[in-house]
C-alpha positions in Angstrom: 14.5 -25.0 -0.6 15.0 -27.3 -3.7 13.6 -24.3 -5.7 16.1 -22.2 -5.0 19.2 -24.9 -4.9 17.9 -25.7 -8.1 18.2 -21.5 -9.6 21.9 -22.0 -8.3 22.8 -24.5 -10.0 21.1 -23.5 -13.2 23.5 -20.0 -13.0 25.9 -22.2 -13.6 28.2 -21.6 -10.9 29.4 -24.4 -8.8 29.9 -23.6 -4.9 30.7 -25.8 -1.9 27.6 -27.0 -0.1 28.7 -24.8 2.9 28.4 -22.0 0.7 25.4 -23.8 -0.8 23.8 -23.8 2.1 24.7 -20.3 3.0 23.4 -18.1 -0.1 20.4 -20.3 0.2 19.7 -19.3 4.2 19.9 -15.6 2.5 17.9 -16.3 -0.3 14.4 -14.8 0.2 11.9 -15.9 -2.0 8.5 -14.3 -2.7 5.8 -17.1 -0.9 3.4 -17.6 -3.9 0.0 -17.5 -2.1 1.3 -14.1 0.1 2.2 -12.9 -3.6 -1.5 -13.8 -4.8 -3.2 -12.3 -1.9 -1.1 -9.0 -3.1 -2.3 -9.0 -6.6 -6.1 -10.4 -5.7 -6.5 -7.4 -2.9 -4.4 -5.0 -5.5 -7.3 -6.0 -8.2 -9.8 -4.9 -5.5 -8.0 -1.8 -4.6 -7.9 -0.8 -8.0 -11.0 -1.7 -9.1 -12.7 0.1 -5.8 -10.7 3.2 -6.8 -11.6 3.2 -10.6 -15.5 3.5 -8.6 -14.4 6.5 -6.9 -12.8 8.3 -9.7 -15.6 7.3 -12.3 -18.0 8.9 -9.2 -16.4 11.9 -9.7 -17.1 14.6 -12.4 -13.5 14.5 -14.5 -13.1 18.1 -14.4 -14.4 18.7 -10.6 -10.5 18.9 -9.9 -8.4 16.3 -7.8 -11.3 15.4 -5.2 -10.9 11.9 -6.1 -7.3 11.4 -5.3 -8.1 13.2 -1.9 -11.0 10.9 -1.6 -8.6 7.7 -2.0 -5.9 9.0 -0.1 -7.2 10.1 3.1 -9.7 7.5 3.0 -6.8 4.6 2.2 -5.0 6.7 5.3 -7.7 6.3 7.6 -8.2 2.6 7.1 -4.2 1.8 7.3 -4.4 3.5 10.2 -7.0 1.4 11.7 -5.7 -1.6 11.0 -2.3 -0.8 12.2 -3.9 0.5 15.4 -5.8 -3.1 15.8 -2.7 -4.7 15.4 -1.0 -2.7 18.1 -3.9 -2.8 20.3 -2.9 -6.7 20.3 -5.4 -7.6 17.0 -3.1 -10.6 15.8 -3.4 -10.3 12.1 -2.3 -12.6 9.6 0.9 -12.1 7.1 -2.1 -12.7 4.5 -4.5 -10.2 5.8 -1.4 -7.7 5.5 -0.7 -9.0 2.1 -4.2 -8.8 1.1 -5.3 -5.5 2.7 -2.5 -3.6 3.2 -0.2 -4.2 0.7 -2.6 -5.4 -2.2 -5.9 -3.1 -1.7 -4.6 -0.3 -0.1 -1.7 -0.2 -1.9 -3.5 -0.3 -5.1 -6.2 2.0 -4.3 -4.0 5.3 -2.9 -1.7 6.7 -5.0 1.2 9.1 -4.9 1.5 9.4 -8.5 -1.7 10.9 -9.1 -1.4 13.2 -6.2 1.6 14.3 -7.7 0.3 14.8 -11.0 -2.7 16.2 -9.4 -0.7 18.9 -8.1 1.1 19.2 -11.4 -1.8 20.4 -13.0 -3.5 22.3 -10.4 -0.4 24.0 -9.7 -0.7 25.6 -13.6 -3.9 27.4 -13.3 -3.5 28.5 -9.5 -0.4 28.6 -6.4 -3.2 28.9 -3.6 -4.9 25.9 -4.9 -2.0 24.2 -5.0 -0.4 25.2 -2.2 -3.9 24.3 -0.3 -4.1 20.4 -2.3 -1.1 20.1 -0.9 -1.5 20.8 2.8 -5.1 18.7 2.5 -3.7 15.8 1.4 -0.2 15.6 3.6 -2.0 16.8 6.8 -5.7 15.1 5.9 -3.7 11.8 4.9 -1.5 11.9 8.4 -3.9 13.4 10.5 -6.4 10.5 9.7 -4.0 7.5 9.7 -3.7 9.0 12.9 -7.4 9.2 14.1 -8.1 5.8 12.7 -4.7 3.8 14.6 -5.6 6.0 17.9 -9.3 5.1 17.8 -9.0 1.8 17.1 -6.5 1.2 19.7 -8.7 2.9 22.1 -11.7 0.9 21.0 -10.0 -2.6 21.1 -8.1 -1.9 24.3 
């Protein structure tokens, strides 16, 4: 609370403590160790999809980024599922898994770019990268949320 009193008052603009206390009740600040727990798990994800991309030969096409993607799907899936299946899981195994290592290790911007370039040498290829990826990607944060409900039910 101090924190942030103190970043209004370093603006420079003096307020009434009612509205004081008002901007600083809407304040949201970033909590520190849920922001760590993003960037430690986002290291992981990263660093667990470099793995994956360096397993793959670099011109075997974009097999990598379905790899990460429908495998990231799946496991978001499941862990979504255990929570609705009544899993109570922390805001820092969100931060940490979710956010930080699955965030990190799918990625729309190489699917995109994937596309990009198989798009240049051949439609159908395209067309069918496309249609893997949204439907593999759906259909298996699907399977995993349904099946993990279903198992911890």
């Amino acid at each position: 609370m101090s924190h942030r009193v103190l970043t209004l008052q370093r603006s420079g603009r003096r307020i009434s403590p009612q509205k004081e206390s008002k901007a600083v009740a809407q304040c949201r600040l970033v909590d520190v160790r849920l922001l760590a727990l993003v960037a430690l798990g986002g290291a992981i994800g990263a660093s667990l999809r470099y793995v994956v991309q360096s397993s793959f030969d670099t011109h075997s096409g974009p097999y990598a980024t379905i790899t990460v993607n429908l495998l990231g799907s799946l496991l978001l899936g499941m862990m979504f599922g255990a929570m609705s299946a009544g899993m109570t899981v922390s805001e820092g195994v969100i931060a940490i898994l979710a956010t930080g290592v699955l965030g990190s290790f799918t990625t729309m911007s190489a699917f995109a770019m994937d596309y990009v370039e198989v798009s240049d040498s051949s439609i159908t290829s395209a067309i069918v990268y496309l249609l893997v990826t949204i439907i593999g990607s759906i259909g298996l944060a699907m399977v995993g949320y349904r099946a993990t409900m279903e198992i911890l039910s």
